[in-house]
N, C-alpha and C positions, 0 to 999 in steps of 0.2 A: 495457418490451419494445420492443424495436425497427422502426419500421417495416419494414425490409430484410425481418424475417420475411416481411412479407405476401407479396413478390416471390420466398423462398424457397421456401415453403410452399404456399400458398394456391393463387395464381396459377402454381402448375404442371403440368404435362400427364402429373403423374406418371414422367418421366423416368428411364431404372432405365440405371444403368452399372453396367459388371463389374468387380468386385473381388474376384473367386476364393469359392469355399465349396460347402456343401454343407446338405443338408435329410433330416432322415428320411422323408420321404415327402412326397408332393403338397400335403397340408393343414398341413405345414409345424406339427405338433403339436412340436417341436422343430428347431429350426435348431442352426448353430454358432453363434448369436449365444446362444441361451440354455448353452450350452456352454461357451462364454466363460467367463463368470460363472456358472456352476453355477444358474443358474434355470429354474423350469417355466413356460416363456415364455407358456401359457395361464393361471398364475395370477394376481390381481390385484397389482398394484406400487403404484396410485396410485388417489386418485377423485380428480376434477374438477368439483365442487358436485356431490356425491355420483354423479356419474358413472363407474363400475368402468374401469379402464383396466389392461388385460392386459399382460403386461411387453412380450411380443411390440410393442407399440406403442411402447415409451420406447425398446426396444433398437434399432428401427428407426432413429429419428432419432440414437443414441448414435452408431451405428456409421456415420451417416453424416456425422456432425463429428467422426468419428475416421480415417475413408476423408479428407478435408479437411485432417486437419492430418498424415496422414503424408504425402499430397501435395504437402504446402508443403514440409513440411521436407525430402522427400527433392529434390525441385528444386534446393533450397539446399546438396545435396552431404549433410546433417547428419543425426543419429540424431537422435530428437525429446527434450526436455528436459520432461517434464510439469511439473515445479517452475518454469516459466518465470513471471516475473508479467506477471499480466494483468488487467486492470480492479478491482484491489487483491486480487487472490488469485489463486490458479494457475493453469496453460494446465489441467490436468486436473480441476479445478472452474468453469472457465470452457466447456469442451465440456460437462459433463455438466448444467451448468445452460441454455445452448442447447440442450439436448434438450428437456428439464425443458418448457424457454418453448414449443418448439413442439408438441409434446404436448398444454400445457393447450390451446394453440391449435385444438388439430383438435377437442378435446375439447367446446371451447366452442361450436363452430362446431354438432357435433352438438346437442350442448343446446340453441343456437339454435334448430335446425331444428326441434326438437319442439317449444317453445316459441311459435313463431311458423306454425307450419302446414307448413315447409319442406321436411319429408324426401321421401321420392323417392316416385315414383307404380310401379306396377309396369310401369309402360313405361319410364319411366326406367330399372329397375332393367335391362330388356332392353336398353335402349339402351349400358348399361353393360358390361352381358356382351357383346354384340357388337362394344364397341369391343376389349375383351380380343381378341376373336377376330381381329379386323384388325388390332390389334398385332400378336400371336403371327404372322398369314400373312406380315407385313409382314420379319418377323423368324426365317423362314425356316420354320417351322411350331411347333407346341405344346412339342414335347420342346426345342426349343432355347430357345424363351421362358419356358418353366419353370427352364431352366437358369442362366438370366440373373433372375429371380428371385430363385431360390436363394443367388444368390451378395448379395441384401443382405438374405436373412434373410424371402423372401417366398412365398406360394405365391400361386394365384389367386383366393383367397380371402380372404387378406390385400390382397392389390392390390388386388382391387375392390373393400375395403373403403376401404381409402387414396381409392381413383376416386370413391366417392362419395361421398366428404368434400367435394370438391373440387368435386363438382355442385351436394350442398348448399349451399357458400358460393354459386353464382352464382345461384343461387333466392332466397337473402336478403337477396343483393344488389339483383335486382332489385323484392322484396319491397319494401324499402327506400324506392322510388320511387312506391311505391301511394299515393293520395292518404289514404286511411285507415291507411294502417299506421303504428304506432306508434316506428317507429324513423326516420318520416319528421322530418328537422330543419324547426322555422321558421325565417323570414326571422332571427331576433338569433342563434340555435346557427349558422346555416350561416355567417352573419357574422362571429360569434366566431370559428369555424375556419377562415375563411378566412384572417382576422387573424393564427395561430396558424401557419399554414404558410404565409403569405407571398403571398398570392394576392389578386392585386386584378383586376377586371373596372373598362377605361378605355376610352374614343374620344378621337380625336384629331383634330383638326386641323392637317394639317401644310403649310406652305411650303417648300418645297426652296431649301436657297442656290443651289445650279447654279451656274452661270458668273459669277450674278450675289448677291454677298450684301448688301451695299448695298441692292441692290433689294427682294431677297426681306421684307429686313426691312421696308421702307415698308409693302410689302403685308401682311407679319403686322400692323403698327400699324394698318392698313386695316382689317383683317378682325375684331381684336379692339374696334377700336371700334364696326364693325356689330354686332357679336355682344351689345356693353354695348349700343347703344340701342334693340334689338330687342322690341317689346312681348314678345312672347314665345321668352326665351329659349333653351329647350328646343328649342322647332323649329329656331330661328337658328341653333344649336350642329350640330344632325342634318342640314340643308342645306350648312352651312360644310364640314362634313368629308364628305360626300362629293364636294365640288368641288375640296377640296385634295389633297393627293400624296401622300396615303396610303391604297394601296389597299383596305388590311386591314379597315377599318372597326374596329366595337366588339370586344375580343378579351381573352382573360381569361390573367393572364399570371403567373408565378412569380417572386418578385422573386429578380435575379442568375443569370436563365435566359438574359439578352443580347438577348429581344423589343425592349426600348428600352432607353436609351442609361440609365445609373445614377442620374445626374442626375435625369431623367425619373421614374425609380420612387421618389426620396426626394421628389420634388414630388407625383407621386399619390396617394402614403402619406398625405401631409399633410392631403389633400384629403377633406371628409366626402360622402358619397353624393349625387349630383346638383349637387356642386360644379363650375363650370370653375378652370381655374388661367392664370395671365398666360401670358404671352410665356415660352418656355423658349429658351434657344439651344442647339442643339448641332452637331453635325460635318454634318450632315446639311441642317439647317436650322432654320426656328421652328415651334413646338408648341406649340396650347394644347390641357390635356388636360383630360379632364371624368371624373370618377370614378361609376359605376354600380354599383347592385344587383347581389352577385355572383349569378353566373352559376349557376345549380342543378343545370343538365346536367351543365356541366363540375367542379363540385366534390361530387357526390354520391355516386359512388365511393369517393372519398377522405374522406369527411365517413363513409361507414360502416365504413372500412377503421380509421379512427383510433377511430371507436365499439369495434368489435369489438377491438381489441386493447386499447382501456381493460378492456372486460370480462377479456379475457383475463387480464388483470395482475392484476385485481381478483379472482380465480376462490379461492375455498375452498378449495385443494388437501392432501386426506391427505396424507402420504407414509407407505408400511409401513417396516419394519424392515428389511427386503429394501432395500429402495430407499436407504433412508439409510445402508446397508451397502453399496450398491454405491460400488466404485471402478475409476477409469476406466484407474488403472494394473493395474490386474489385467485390465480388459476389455483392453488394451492385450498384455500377457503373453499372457492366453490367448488372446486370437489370430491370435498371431504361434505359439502352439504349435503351433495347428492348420494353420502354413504357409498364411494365408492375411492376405496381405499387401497393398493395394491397387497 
């Protein structure tokens, strides 16, 4: 599963665009999306380590990677080709399995929450319905925010279901962070993952060439010799760099994010935890860099985001006969019957 999910999913504010449709009613016991595909959108499609998952929920995300690729394609002048290959099998088994992936994902998320103490408090829950309500005012009043809704298959009931998936996740996220909680990583997991995504926590000491590079070097030979005869080197290094020209200090950095120069980051790489490294040159000037214990703040986010969609991948998922019956060109068909085309 892809990281991108998390930024499509997860970390969203619930965002609803219009794409045309229509609802039987408020509670949204039928949309067009069950329509579509002839299903009773309240019946179960899938479980999720035995989690019930009402179709209403897969058709959500179906129809929103299907809103996505007639968008692409009509940009492109084109009628869309669902037989297109894509990632060794079709554009219309490649949508309906990005459903699929983000589904178990919300799915898990719940599971989490009960699992780990996460889900909402009944203030929360108010917290949630009021934000609906500041949507809706935001968005001209209730009937029009319903109607915008409708049009991807949702009522307020659904939505605020969706809303507070999305609370959950930051609950367990910051769950995560508790010194007791079990999904907190130690020092060698957060290591590994750092290793894993590319992220390494360095200080530097740096000498600017300026006008003079000549110079500058004598002085990095300068400084790296104080730093060798220094009883103790650790301090000598955290003195050194804040006297030199780099204002940044210690700073935790994504390799091929451009923070330092490439060079630089295939020498830090090299480098084991409280290592310094020689003289570097680069366009800039000399650097010696010392490689640090990563940084906990800044990769614990991402150290649970990459947990969470391990699980997700991992998740036990049924699928019914309904589900392994569905096709995305017939979702495709029928709903372009129903004239509702994004």
């Amino acid at each position: 599963m892809k990281k991108c999910v998390i930024a499509l999913t997860l970390l969203l504010c619930l965002t609803l665009s219009a794409c045309g449709g229509e609802t039987k009613d408020e509670q949204g016991q039928q949309s067009f999306l069950g329509k579509a595909v002839g299903l009773a959108e309240d019946a179960v499609l899938l479980k999720v380590d035995g989690r019930e998952i009402a179709a209403w929920q897969y058709l959500y995300w179906l129809n929103r990677g299907w809103e996505d690729v007639c968008r692409q394609y009509r940009s492109a002048d084109a009628g869309v080709d669902w037989e297109t290959s894509v990632e060794g099998g079709t554009l219309a088994g490649y949508v309906k399995q990005q459903a699929l992936e983000n589904t178990v994902l919300y799915a898990t998320v719940e599971n989490w929450a009960e699992k780990y103490g996460c889900t909402l408090t009944e203030a929360e829950k108010q917290e949630v319905s009021a934000d609906w309500d500041t949507q809706a005012a935001s968005r001209g009043g209730e009937a029009i925010y319903l109607a915008e809704l409708a049009k991807q298959g949702l009522d307020r009931v659904r939505a605020e279901a969706l809303a507070a998936v999305s609370v959950q996740y930051g609950k367990l996220r910051d769950f995560c962070r508790k010194e007791d909680s079990p999904l907190l990583p130690d020092d060698a997991a957060l290591a590994d993952y750092a290793d894993t995504v590319g992220v390494l926590t360095v200080d530097r000491i740096l000498i600017a060439a300026g006008a003079d590079r000549e110079g500058a070097r004598q002085r990095a030979a300068e400084v790296f010799s104080a730093l060798n005869n220094a009883p103790d080197q650790a301090a000598a290094f955290d003195a050194l760099a804040k006297e030199g020209d780099d204002p940044l200090g210690a700073r935790t950095v994504t390799r091929g994010d451009g923070t330092l120069p490439a060079a630089l980051e295939e020498a830090a790489a090299m480098l084991e935890v409280g290592q310094f490294s020689g003289i570097l040159e680069s366009e800039e000037g000399f650097s010696i860099l010392k490689r640090l214990p990563p940084a906990r703040d800044a990769l614990l986010d991402g150290y649970f985001d990459a947990l969470l969609l391990s699980a997700a991948a991992e998740a036990f998922v049924t699928q019914t006969q309904e589900y392994a019956e569905l096709d995305v060109v017939d979702f495709d068909i029928g709903r372009r019957a129903l004239e509702i085309v994004p």
